[in-house]
N, C-alpha and C positions, 0 to 999 in steps of 0.2 A: 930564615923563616919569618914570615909577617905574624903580629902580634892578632890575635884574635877581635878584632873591634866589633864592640856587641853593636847591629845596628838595628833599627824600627823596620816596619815592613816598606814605607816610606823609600827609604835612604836603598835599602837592598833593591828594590824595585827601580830606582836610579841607575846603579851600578848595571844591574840589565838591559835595560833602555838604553842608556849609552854602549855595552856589549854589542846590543843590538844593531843602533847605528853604526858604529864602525864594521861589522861585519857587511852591513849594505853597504857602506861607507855613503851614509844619509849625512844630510847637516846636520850638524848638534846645536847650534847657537839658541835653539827657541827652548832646550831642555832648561827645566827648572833645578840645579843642583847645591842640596843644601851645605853653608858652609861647614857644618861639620865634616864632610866628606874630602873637601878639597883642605882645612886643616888639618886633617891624618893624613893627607899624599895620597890617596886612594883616586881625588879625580884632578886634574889640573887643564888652562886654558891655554888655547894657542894665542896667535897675534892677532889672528881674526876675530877671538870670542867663541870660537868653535870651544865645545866643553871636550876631553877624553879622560879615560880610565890610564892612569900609570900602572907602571907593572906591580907596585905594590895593590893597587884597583882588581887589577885580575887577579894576583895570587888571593885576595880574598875573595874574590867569586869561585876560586877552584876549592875555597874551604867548604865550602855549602852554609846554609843558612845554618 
C-alpha cells in the first residue's frame, strides 16, 4: 500500500490532467509537473519528455483526495 502523501489542490489536479491524458492518450510534454510529485514516484518521464503517472501515481488517485 502507497503511503498517503498529503498533496495541494495544485499537485492533485496534475495527477488528474495526466489520468486524463493517458486515457485519451494526449501528449503530456507541455504539462507542468511539480517536482515534488516526480520525487515521491507518483509521476515520472519517458525518453521523449512525455510526463506519466507510475503505478504508485494511480494508486494514490484511487485513494481520493
Amino acid at each position: 500500500m502507497v503511503t498517503k502523501i498529503r498533496l495541494n489542490d495544485e499537485q492533485w489536479r496534475t495527477l488528474e490532467v495526466l489520468l486524463e491524458a493517458d486515457t485519451r492518450r494526449a501528449a503530456t510534454n507541455q504539462i507542468r509537473v511539480p517536482d515534488r510529485l516526480k520525487s515521491n514516484g507518483l509521476v515520472a518521464a519517458d525518453p521523449r519528455g512525455g510526463q506519466f503517472l507510475t503505478l504508485q501515481g494511480r494508486e494514490r488517485l484511487n485513494q481520493g483526495r
